[in-house]
PQR file with spaces between the fields and no chain letter, atoms N, CA, C, O and H, PARSE charges and radii, in Angstrom:
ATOM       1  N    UNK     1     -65.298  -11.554   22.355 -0.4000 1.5000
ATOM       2  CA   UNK     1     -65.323  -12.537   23.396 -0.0000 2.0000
ATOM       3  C    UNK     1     -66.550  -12.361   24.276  0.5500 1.7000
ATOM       4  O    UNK     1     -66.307  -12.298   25.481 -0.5500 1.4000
ATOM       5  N    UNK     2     -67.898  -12.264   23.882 -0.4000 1.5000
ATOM       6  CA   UNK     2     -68.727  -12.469   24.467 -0.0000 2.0000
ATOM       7  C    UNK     2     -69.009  -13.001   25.151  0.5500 1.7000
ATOM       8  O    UNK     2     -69.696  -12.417   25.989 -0.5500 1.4000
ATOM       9  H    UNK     2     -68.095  -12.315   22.903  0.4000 1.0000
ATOM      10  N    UNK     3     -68.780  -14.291   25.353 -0.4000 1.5000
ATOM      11  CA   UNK     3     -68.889  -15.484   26.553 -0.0000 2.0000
ATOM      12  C    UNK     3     -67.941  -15.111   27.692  0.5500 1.7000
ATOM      13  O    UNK     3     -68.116  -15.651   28.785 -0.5500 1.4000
ATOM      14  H    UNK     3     -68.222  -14.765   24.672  0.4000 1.0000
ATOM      15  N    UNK     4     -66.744  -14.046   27.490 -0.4000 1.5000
ATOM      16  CA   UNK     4     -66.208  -14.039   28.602 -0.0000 2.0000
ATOM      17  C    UNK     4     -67.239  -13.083   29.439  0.5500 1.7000
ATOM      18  O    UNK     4     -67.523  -13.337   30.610 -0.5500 1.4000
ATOM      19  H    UNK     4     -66.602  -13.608   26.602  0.4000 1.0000
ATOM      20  N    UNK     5     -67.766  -11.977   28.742 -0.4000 1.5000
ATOM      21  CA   UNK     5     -68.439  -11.355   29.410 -0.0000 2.0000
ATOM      22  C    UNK     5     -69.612  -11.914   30.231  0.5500 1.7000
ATOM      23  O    UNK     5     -70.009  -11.785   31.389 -0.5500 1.4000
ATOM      24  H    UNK     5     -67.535  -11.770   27.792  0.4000 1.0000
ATOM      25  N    UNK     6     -69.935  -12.483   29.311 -0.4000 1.5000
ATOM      26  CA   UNK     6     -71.564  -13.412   29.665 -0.0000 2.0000
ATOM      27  C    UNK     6     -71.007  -14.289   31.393  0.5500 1.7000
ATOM      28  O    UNK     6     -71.855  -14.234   32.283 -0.5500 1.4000
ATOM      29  H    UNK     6     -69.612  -12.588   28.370  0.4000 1.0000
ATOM      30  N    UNK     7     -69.991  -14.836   31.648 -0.4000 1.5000
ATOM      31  CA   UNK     7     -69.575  -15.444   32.518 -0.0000 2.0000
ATOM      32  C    UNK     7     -69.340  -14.175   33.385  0.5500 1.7000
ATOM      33  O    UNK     7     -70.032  -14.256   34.400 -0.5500 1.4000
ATOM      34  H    UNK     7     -69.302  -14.881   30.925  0.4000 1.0000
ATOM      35  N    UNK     8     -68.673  -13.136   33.347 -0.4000 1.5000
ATOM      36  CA   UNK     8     -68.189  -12.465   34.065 -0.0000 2.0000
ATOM      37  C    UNK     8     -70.072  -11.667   34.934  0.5500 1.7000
ATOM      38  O    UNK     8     -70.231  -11.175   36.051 -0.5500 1.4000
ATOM      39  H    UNK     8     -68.111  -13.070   32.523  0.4000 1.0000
ATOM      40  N    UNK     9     -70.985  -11.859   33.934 -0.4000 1.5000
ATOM      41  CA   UNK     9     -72.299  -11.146   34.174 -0.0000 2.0000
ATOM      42  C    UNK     9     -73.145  -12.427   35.489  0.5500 1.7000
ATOM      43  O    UNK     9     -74.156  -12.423   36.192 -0.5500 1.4000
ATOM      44  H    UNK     9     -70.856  -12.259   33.027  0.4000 1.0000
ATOM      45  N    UNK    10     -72.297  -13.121   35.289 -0.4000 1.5000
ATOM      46  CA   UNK    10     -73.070  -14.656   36.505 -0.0000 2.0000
ATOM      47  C    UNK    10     -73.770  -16.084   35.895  0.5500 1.7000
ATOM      48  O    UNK    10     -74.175  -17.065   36.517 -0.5500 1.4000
ATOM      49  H    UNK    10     -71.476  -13.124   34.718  0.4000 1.0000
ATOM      50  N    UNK    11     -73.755  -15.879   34.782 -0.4000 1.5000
ATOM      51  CA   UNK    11     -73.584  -17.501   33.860 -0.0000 2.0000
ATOM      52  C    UNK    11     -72.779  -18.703   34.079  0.5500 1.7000
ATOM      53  O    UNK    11     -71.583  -18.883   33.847 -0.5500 1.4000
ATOM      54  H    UNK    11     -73.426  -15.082   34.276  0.4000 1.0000
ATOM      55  N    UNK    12     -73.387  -19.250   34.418 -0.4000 1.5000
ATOM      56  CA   UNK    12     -72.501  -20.636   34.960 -0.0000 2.0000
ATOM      57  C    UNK    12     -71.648  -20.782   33.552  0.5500 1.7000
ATOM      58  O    UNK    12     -72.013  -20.588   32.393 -0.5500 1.4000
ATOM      59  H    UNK    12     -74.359  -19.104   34.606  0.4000 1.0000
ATOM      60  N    UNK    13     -70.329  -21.210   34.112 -0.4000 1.5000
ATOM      61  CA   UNK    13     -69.588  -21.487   33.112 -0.0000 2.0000
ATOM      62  C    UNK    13     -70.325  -22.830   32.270  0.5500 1.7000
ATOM      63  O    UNK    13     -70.868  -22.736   31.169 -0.5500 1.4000
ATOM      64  H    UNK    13     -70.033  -21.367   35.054  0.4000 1.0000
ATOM      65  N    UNK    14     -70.214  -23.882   32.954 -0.4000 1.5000
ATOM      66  CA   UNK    14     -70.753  -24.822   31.932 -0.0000 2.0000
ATOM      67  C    UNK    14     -72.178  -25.128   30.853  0.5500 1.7000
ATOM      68  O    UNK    14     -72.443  -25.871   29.909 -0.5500 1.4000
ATOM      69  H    UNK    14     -69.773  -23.958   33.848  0.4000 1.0000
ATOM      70  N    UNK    15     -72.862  -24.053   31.658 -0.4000 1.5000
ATOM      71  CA   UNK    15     -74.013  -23.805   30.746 -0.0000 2.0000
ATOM      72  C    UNK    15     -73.383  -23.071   29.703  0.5500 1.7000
ATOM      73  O    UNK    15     -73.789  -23.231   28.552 -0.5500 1.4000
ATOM      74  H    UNK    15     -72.647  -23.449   32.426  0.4000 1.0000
ATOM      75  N    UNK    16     -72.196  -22.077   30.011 -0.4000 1.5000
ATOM      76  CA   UNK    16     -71.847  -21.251   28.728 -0.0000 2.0000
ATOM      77  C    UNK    16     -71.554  -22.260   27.695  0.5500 1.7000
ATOM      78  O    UNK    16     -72.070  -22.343   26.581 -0.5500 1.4000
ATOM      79  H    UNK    16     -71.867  -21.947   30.946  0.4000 1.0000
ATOM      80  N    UNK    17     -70.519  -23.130   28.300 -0.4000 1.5000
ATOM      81  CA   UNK    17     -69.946  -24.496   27.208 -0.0000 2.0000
ATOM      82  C    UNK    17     -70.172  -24.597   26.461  0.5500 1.7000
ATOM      83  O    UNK    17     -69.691  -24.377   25.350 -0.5500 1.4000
ATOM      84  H    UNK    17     -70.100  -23.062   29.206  0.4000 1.0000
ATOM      85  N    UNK    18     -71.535  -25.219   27.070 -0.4000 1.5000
ATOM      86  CA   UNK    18     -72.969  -26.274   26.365 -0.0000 2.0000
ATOM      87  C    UNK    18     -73.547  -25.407   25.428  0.5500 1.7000
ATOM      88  O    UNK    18     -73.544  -25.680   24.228 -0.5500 1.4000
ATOM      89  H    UNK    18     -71.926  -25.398   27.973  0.4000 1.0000
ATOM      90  N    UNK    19     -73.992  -24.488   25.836 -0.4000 1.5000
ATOM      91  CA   UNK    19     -74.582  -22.864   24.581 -0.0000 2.0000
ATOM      92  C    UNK    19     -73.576  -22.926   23.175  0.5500 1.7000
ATOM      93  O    UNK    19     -73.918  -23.099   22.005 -0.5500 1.4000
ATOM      94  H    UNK    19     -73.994  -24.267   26.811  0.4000 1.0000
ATOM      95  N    UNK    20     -72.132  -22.704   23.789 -0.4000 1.5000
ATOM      96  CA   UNK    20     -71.056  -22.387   22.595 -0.0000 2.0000
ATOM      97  C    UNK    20     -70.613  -23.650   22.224  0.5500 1.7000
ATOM      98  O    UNK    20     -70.151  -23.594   21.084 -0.5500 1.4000
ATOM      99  H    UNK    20     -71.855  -22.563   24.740  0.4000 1.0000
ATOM     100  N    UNK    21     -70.562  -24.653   22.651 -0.4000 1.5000
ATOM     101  CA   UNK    21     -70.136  -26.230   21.964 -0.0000 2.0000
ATOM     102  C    UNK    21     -68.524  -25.707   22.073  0.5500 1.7000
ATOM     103  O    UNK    21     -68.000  -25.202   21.080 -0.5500 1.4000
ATOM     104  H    UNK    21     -70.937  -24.699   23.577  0.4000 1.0000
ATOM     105  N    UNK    22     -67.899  -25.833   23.129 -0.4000 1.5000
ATOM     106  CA   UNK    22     -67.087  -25.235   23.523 -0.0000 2.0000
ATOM     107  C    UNK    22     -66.774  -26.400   24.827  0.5500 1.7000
ATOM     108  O    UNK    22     -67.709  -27.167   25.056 -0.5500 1.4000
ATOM     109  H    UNK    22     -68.325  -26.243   23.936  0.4000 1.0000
ATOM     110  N    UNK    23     -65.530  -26.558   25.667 -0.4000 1.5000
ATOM     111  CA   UNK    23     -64.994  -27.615   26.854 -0.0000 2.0000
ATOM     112  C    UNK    23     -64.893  -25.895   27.399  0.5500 1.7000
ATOM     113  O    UNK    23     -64.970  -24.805   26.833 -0.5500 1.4000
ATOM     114  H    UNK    23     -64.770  -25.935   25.481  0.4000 1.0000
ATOM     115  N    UNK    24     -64.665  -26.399   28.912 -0.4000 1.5000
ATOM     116  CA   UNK    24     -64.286  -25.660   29.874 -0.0000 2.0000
ATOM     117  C    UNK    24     -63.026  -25.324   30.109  0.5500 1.7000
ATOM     118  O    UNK    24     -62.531  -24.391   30.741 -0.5500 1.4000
ATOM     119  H    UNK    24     -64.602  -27.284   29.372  0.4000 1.0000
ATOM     120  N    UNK    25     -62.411  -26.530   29.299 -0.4000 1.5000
ATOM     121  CA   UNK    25     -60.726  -26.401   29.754 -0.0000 2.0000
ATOM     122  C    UNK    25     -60.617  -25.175   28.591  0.5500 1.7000
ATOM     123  O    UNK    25     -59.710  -24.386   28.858 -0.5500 1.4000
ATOM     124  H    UNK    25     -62.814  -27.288   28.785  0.4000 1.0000
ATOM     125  N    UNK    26     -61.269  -24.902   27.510 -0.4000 1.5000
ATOM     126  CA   UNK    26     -61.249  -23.827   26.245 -0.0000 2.0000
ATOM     127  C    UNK    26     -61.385  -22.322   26.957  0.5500 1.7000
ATOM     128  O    UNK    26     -60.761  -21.261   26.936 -0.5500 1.4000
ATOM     129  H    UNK    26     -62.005  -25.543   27.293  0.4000 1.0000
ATOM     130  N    UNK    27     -62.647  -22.903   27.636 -0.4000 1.5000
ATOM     131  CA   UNK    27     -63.083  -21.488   28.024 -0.0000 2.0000
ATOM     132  C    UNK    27     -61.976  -20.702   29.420  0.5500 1.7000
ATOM     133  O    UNK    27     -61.802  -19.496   29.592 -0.5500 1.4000
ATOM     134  H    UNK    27     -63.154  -23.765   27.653  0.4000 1.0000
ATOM     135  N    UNK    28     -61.470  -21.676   30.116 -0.4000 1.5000
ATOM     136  CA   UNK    28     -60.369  -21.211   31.238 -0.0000 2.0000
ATOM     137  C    UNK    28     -59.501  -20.606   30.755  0.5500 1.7000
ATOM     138  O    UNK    28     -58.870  -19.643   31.189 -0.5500 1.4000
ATOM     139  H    UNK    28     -61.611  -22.656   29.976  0.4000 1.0000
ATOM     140  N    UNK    29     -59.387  -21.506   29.217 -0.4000 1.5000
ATOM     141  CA   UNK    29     -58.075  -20.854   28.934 -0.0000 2.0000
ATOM     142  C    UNK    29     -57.719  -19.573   28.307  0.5500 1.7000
ATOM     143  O    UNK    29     -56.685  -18.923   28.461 -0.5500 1.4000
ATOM     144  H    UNK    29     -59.900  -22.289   28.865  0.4000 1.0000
ATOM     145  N    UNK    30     -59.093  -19.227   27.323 -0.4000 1.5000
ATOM     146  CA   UNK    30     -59.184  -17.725   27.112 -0.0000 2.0000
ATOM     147  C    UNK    30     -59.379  -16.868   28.095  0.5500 1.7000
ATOM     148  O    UNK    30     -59.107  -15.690   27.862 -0.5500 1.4000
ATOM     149  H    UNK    30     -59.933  -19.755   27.198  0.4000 1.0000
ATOM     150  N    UNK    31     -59.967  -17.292   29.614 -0.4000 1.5000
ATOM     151  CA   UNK    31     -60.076  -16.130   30.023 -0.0000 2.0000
ATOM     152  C    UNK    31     -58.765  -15.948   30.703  0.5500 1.7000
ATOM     153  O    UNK    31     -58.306  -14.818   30.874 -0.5500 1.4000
ATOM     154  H    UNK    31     -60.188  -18.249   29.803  0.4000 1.0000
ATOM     155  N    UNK    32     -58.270  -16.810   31.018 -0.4000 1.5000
ATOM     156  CA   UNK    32     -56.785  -15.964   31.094 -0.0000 2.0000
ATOM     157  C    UNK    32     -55.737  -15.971   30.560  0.5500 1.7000
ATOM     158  O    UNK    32     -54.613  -15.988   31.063 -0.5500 1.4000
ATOM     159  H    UNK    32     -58.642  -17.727   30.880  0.4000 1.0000
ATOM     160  N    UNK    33     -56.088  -15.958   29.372 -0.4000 1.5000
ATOM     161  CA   UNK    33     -55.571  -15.066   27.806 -0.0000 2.0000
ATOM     162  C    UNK    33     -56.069  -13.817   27.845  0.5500 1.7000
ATOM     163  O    UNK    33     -55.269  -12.888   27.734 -0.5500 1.4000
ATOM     164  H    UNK    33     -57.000  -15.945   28.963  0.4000 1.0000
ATOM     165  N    UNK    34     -57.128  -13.608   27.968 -0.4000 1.5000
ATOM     166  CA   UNK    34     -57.535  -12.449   27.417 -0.0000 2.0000
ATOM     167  C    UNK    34     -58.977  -11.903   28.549  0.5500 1.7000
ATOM     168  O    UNK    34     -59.922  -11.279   28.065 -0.5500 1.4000
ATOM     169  H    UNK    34     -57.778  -14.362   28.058  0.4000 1.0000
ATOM     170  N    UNK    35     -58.940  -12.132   29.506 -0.4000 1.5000
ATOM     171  CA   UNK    35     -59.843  -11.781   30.372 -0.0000 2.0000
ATOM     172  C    UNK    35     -59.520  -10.354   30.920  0.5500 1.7000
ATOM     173  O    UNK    35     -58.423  -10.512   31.454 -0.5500 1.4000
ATOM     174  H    UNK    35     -58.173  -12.639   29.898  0.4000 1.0000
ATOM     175  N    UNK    36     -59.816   -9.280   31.050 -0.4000 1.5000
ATOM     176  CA   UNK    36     -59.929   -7.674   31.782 -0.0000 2.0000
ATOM     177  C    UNK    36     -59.809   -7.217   30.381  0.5500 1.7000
ATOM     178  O    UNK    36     -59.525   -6.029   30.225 -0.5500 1.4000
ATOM     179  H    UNK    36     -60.707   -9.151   30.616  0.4000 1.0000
ATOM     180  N    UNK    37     -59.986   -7.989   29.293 -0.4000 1.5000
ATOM     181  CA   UNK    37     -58.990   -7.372   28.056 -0.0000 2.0000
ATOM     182  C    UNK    37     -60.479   -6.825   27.489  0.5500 1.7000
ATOM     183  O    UNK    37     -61.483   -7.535   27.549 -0.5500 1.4000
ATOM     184  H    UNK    37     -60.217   -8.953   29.420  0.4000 1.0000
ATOM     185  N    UNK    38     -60.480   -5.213   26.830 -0.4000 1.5000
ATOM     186  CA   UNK    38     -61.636   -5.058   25.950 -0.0000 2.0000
ATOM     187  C    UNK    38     -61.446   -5.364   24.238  0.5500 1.7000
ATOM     188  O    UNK    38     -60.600   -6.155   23.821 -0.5500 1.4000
ATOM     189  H    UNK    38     -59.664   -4.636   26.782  0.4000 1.0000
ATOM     190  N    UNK    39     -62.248   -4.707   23.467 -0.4000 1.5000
ATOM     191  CA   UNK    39     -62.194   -5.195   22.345 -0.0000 2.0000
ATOM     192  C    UNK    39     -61.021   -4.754   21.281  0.5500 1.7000
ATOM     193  O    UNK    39     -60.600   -5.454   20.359 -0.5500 1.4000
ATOM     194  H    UNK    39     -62.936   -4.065   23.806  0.4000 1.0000
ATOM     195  N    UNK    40     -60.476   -3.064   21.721 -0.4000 1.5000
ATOM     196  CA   UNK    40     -59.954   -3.153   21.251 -0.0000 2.0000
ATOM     197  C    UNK    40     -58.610   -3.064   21.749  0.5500 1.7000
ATOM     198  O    UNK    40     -57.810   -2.272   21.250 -0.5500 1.4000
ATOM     199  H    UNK    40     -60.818   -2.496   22.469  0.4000 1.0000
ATOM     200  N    UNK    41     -58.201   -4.104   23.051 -0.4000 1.5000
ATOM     201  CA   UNK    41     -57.315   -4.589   22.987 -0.0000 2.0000
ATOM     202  C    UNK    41     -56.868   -5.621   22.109  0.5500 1.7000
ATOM     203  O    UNK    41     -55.788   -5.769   21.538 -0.5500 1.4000
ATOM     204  H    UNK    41     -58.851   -4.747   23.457  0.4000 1.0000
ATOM     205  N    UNK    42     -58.248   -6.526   22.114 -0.4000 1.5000
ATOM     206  CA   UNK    42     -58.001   -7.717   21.602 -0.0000 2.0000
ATOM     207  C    UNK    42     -57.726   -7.654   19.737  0.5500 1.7000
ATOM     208  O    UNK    42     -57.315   -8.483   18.925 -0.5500 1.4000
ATOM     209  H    UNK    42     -59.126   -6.406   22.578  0.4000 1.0000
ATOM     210  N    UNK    43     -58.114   -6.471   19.650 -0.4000 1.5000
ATOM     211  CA   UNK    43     -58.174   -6.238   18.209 -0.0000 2.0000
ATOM     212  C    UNK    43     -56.545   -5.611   17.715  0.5500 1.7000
ATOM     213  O    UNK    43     -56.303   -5.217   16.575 -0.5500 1.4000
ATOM     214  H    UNK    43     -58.448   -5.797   20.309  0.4000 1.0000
ATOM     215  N    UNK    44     -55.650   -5.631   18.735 -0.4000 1.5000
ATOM     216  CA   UNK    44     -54.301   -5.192   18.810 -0.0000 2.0000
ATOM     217  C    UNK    44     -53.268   -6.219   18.847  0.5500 1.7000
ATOM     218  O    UNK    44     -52.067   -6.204   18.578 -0.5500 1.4000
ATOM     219  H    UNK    44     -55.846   -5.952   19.662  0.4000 1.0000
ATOM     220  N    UNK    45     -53.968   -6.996   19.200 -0.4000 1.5000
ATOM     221  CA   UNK    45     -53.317   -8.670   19.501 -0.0000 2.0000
ATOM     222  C    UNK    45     -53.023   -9.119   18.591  0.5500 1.7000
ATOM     223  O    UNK    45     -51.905   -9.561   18.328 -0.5500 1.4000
ATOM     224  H    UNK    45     -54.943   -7.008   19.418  0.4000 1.0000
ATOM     225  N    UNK    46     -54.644   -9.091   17.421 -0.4000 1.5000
ATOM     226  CA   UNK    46     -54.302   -9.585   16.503 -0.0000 2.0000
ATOM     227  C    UNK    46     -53.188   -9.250   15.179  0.5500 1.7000
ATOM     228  O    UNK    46     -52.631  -10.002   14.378 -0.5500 1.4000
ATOM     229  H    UNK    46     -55.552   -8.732   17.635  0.4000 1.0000
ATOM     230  N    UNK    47     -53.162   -7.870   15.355 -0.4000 1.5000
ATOM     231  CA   UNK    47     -52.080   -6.684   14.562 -0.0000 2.0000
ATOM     232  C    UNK    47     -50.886   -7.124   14.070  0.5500 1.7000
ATOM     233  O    UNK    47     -50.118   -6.336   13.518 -0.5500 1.4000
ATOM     234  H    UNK    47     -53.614   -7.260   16.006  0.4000 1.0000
């Protein structure tokens, strides 16, 4: 989840969007899915 980071580093969200061809309502919604989360949390999720 790179882009969450990239946002969390001071990237406007909608420039992230536009970069990933991605909506905002997408990107809100992973980050709180899975936002404070590292990799291999996320890699536990999938388990």
């Amino acid at each position: 989840m790179a882009i969450l980071k990239q946002a969390e580093s001071g990237v406007p969200v909608p420039e992230l969007c536009r970069e990933h061809g991605m909506s905002s309502a997408s990107f809100y919604k992973w980050r709180s899915k899975y936002g404070g989360m590292d990799t291999s949390m996320m890699k536990r999720l999938k388990e």
